[in-house]
C-alpha positions in Angstrom: 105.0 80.3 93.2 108.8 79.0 92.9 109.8 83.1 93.5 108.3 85.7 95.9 105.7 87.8 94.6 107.4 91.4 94.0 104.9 93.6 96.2 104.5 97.4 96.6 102.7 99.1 99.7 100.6 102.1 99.4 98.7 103.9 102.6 99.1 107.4 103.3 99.8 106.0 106.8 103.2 105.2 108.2 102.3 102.6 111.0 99.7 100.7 108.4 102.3 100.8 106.0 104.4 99.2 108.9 101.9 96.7 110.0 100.9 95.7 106.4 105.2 95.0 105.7 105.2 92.9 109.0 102.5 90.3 108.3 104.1 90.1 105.0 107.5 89.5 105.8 106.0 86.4 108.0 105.4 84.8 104.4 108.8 84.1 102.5 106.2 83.5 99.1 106.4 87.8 99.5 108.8 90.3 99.1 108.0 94.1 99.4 110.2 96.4 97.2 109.0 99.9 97.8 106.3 101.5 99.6 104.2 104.8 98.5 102.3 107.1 100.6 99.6 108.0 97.7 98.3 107.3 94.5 100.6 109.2 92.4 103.4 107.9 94.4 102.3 104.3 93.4 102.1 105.2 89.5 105.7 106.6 89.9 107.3 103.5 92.1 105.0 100.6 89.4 107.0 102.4 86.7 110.4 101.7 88.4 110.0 98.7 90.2 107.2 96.7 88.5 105.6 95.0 91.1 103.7 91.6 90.7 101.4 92.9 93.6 100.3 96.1 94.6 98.3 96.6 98.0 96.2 100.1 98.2 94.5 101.5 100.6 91.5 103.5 98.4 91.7 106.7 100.5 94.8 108.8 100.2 95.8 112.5 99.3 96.6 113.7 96.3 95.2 110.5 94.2 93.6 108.2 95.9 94.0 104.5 95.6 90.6 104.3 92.9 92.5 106.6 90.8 95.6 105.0 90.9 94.2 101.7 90.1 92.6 102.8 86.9 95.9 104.0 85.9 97.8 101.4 86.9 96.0 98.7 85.8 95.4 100.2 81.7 98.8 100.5 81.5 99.9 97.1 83.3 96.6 94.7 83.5 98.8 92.0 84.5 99.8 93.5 88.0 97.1 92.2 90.2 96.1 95.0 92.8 94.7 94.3 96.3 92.5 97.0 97.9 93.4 96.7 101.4 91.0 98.6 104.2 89.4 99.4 107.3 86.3 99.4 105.9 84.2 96.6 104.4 81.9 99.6 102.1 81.2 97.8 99.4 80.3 100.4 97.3 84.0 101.7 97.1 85.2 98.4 96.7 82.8 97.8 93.8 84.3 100.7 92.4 88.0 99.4 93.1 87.2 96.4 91.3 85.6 97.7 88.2 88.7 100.0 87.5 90.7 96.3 87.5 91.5 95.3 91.2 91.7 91.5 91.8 90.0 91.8 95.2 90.2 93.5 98.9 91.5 92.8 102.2 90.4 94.3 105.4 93.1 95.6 107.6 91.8 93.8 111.1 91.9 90.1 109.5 94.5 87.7 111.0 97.7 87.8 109.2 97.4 84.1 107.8 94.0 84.8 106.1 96.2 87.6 104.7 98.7 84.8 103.3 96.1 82.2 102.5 94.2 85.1 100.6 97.4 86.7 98.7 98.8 83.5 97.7 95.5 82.8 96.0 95.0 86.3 94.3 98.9 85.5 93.2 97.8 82.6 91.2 94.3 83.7 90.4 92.2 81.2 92.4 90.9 83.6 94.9 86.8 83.4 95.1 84.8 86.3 94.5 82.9 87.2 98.0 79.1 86.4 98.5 78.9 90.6 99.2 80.5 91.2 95.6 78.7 88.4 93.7 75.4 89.9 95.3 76.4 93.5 94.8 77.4 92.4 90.8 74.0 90.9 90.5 72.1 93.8 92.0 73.8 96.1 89.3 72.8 93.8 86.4 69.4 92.7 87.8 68.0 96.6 87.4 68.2 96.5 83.7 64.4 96.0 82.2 66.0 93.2 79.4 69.0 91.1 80.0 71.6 90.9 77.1 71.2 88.4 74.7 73.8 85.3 75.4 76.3 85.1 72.5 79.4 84.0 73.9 83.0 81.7 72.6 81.9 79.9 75.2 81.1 75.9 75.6 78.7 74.4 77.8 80.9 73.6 80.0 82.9 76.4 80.2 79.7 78.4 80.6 78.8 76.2 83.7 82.5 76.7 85.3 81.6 80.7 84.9 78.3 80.4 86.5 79.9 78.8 89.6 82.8 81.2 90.2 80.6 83.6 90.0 78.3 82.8 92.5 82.0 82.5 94.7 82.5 79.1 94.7 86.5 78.1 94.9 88.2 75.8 92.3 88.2 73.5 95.4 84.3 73.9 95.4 83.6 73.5 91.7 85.8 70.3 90.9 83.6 68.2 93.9 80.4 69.9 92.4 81.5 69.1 89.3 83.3 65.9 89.9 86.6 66.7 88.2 89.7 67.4 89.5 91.0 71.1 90.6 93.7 71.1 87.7 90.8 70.6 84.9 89.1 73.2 86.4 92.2 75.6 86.8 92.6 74.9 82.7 88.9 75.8 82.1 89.5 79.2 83.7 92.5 79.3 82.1 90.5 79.3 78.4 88.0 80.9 79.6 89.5 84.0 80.2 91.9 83.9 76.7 88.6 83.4 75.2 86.8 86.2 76.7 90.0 88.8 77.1 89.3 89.2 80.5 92.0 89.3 83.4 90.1 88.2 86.7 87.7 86.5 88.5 85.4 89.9 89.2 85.2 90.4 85.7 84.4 86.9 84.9 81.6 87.7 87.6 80.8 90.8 85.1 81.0 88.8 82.2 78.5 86.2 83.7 75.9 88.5 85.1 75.5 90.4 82.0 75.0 88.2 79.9 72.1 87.1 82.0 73.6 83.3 82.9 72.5 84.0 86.6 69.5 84.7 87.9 68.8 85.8 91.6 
């Protein structure tokens, strides 16, 4: 990133609100421009200030952060939004991510696994958790007939997708596949033109329904 990544806070609370602006400022790649207390406060402040990064909390007054997201992200599906929590319920982050969200952060983790994990959502190279890739699966797996695979895809772009979405890093899929990080970085790249998609959840998606993994 050669400038910070624009970020906007949202958490009904004041002091998380707080905590979540000091581990940030600790990282000169970010820089916070406005903070909202709710859902419908976000949607107002995105439409002013036009974040590169939001970070929501999912339960709020008034709209909560699931809410928000969905709105957000149909009418900007290029901001990437971070759920951040206390909670690691994977049901309401399942639900976070299938309205758009880019991933989840829980509020107790150190603040340099916060940096390490931002900066990588703010270039799209953060992995997709074991929990989600397993709770992805279990959604898919329940249908009686998979879908039939007809995809833009080539073989090798098809094997890329298997392996991000069973988590693996572009670190982890150049040395499996012995190429280098930036090929594999390009192969995403065209991957997701081809397949209109914005992230690596719904790559995940993409994968899983189309029946290219198997439990």
């Amino acid at each position: 990133m050669t400038q910070p990544f624009r970020v906007l806070i949202v958490d009904d609370h004041k002091h998380a609100r707080e905590g979540i602006r000091t581990i940030l400022e600790l990282d000169p790649a970010f820089d916070i421009v406005a903070e909202a207390q709710n859902g419908r406060e976000a949607m107002e402040l995105t439409d002013r200030y036009m974040p590169d990064m939001i970070l929501m909390d999912i339960h709020m007054p008034e709209m909560d952060g699931l809410e928000a997201t969905k709105w957000i992200k149909d009418k900007y599906p290029y901001i990437k939004i971070v759920m951040v929590t206390v909670s690691d319920d994977i049901t309401h982050l399942f639900e976070a991510l299938k309205k758009g969200a880019q991933g989840y952060l829980l509020k107790n983790l150190h603040p340099e696994e916060w940096h390490h994990y931002l900066r990588a959502v703010a270039v799209d190279e953060a992995p997709l958790s074991r929990e989600l890739a397993l709770r992805i699966l279990h959604e898919f797996s329940q249908r009686k007939e998979p879908a039939a695979v007809q995809t833009p895809l080539t073989a090798r772009e098809q094997e890329i997708l298997a392996l991000v979405a069973k988590g693996m890093s572009n670190r982890d899929i150049a040395g499996r596949l012995d190429i280098s990080e930036h090929t594999v970085k390009n192969h995403l790249k065209n991957i997701l033109h081809k397949l209109h998609l914005d992230n690596r959840v719904q790559l995940a998606r993409y994968a899983f329904e189309k029946g290219m993994i198997k439990k």
